[in-house]
KOLFI-755928 format. One record per residue (C-alpha): residue in one letter; x, y, z. Coordinates in pm, whole numbers, padded with zeros to 5 digits, always signed. Layout:
aXYZ...
This chain:
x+02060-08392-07970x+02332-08476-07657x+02198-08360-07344x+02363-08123-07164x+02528-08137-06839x+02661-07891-06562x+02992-07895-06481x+03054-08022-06157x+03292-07730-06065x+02999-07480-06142x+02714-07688-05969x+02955-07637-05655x+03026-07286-05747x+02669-07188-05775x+02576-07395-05437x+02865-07171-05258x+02692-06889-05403x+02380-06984-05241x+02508-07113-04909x+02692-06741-04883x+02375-06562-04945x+02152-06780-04706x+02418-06683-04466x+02425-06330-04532x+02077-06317-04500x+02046-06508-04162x+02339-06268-04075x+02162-05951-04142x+01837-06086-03972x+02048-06176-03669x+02252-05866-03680x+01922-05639-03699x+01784-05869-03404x+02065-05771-03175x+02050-05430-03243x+01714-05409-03183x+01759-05568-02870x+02058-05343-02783x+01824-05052-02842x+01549-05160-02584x+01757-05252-02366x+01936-04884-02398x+01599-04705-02396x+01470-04918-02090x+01801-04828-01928x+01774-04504-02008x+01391-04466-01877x+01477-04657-01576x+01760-04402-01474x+01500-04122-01550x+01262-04245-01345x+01557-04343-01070x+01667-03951-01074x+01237-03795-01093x+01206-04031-00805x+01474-03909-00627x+01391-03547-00722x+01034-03596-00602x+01235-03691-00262x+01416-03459-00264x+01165-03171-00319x+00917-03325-00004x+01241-03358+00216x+01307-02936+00091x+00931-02835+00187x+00979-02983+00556x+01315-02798+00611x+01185-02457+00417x+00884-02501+00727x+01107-02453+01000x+01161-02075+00950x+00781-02063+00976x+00777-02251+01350x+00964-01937+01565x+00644-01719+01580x+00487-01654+01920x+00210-01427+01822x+00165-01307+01478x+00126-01488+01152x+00425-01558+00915x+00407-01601+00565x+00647-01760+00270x+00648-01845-00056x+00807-02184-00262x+00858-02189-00593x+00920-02481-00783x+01067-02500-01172x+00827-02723-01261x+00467-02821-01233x+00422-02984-00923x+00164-03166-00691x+00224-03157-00306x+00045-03410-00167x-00024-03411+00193x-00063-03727+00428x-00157-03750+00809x-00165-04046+01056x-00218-04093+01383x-00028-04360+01493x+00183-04328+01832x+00231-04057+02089x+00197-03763+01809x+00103-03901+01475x+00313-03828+01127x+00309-03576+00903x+00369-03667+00545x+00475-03513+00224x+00524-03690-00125x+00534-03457-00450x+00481-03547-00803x+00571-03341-01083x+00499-03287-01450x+00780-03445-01709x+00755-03489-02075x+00411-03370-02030x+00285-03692-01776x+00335-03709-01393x+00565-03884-01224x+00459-04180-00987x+00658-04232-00694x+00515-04334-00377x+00829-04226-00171x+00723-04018+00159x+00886-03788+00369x+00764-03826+00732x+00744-03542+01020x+00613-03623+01360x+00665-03207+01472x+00464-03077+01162x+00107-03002+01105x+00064-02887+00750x-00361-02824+00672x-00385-02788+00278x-00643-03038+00040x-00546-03348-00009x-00283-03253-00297x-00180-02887-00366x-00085-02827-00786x+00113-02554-00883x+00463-02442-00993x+00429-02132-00699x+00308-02228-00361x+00211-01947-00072x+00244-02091+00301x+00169-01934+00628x+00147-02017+01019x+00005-01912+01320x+00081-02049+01657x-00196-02300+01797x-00237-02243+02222x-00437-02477+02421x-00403-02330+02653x-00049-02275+02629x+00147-02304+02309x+00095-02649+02150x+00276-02617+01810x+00274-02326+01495x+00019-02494+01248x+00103-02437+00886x-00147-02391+00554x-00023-02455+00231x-00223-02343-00080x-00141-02264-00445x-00067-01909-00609x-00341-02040-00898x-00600-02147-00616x-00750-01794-00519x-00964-01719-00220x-01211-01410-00179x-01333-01350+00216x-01644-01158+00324x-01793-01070+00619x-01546-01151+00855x-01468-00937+01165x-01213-00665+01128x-00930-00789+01293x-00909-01079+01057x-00955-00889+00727x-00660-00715+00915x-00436-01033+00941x-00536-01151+00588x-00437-00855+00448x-00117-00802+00655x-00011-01131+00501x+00014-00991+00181x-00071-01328-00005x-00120-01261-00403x-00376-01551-00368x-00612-01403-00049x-00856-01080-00128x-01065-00922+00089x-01218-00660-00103x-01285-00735-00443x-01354-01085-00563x-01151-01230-00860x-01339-01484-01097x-01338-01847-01069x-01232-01785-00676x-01339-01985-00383x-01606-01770-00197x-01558-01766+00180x-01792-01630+00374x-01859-01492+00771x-02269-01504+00650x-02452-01600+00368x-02444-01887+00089x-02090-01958-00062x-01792-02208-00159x-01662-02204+00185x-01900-02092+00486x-01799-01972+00838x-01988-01950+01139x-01760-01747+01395x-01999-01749+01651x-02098-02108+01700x-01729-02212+01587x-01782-02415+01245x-01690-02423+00880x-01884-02603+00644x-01674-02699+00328x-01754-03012+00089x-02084-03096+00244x-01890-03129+00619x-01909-02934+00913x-01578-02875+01095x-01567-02737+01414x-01299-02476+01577x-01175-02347+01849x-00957-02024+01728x-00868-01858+01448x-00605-02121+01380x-00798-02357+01320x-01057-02179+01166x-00770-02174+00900x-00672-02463+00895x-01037-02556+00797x-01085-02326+00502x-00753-02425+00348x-00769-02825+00369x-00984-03116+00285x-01214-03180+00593x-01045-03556+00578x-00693-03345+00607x-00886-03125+00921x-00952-03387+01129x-00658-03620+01136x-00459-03347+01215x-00683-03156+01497x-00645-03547+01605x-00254-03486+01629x-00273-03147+01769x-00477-03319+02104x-00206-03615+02122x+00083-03321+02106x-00159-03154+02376x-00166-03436+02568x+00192-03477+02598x+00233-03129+02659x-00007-03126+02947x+00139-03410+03114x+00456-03277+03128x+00297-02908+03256x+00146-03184+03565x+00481-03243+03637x+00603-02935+03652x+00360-02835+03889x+00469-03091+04164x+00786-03003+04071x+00721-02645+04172x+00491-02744+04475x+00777-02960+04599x+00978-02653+04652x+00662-02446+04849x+00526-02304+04529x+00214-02470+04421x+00045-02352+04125x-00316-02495+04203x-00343-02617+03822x-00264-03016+03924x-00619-03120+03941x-00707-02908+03639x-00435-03010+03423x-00546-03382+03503x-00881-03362+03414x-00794-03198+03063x-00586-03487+03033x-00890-03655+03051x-01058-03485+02816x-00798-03468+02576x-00730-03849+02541x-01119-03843+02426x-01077-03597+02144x-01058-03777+01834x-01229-03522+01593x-01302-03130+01589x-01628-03252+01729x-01447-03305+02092x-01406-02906+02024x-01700-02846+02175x-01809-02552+02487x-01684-02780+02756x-01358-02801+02664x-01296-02489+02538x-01420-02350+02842x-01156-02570+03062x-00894-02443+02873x-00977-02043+02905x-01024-02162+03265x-00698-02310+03311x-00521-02049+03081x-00671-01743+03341x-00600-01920+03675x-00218-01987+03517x-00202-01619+03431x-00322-01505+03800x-00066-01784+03964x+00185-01700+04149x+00416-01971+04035x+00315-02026+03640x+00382-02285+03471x+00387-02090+03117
């Protein structure tokens, strides 16, 4: 029997045949290759400008809080109270140094998308502000009030920032602040009849958040906090005792400034035949002030100089406030 043999026109044809589908193969691998690529890249893109505009948001939202504040800062005597409400989930967080003449208030805020928080590390700063709340504040609706700090004379309007979810119950406290709680109105402040799961603070006996009015302290977290008014008796229930103290910090620096300007008022006013009689005074609280680094510099002393400085002002014949 002959042996058979290929044409060499088929052998060729057959080899195309091959050679095509080798290449359509390496085609299709390459093709699916670039589209996958083209899809990362899209979806990274795509993430990226997501997390561009939450950041920006988040910016947005701290720079919102500072400005909503300033309706807040015109009160002379009473408190003032507001509410924010936010369309999503949302965590406020609040920062305080005390670098330079007055310190820096900070805000960043963080909310909740596809179910995660976003992480942005972008800060609004405010060297005029003094916001007590814990260290972050979660919520989608967020109750703030103020009351004006004096020391002796005005020093600022302090601001306290909690959330609608985060209720407090109060006890034992004197009338005139069960009054002013519930003249505020707050949905998340009761005075009568305790809600569950609420933080217990009380004017005597054993709970969350303990007051002692007459000696001037709050104990909260294990830390003692002293006060000098009611303002900052607030301003110790409603923020982390780390919060507390950097800003009562800030609030002596503002007072400092304040008081050295009140010095020169007063030989302003003695130049001109009027003298007030606080110059020596207002120089040794000066003094006193630039020592205060902590509510602990909150102490008798000092509060008495300033009652004693805030009477003799008041009986003056030229005041300087």
């Amino acid at each position: 029997m002959k042996n058979k043999r290929h044409s060499p026109v088929r052998s060729a044809s057959s080899l195309i045949r091959q050679r095509k589908g080798v290449e359509f193969q390496f085609a299709w691998i390459f093709g699916l290759i670039v589209g996958m690529t083209i899809l990362v890249l899209a979806i990274y893109a795509v993430t990226r400008i997501i997390q561009t505009e939450e950041i920006a948001i988040d910016a947005g939202t701290a720079k919102e809080i500072g400005v909503l504040l300033n309706p807040l800062e015109t009160s002379f005597e009473s408190a003032q109270t507001t509410s924010l409400i936010l369309p999503k989930e949302t965590r406020i967080f609040n920062g305080c140094n005390n670098e330079s003449y007055f310190g820096r208030q900070t805000i960043s805020v963080s909310q909740k998308s596809f179910n995660k928080w976003t992480d942005t590390d972008i800060e609004v700063g405010f060297s005029n502000k003094y916001i007590f709340s814990e260290n972050f504040t979660e919520g989608k609706k967020f109750l703030i009030f103020s009351k004006p700090f004096e020391f002796p004379f005005k020093i600022t309007d302090v601001v306290y920032l909690t959330s609608s979810e985060k209720k407090y119950c109060f006890s034992g406290m004197e009338d005139k602040i069960k009054e002013e709680l519930d003249n505020l109105g707050q949905d998340n402040i009761f005075t009568d009849e305790c809600p569950e799961n609420s933080v217990r603070v009380c004017f005597s006996g054993n709970c969350d958040i303990e007051v002692n009015y007459q000696n001037k302290f709050v104990e909260k977290d294990s830390e003692i906090m002293q006060f000098s008014d009611d303002s900052l008796m607030y301003a110790a229930i409603f923020s982390s005792p780390k919060i507390y103290e950097c800003q009562v910090e800030r609030l002596m620096m503002r007072a400092t400034q304040i008081s050295i300007l009140y010095s020169e008022k007063a030989d302003l006013v003695a130049s001109r035949g009027c003298n007030s009689d606080l110059k020596n005074e207002l120089g040794f609280l000066i003094n006193k002030l630039n020592q205060t680094k902590n509510s602990e510099g909150l102490n008798d002393a000092l509060i008495f100089d300033v009652k004693d400085i805030q009477e003799k002002n008041d009986d003056a014949n030229c005041k300087l406030w």
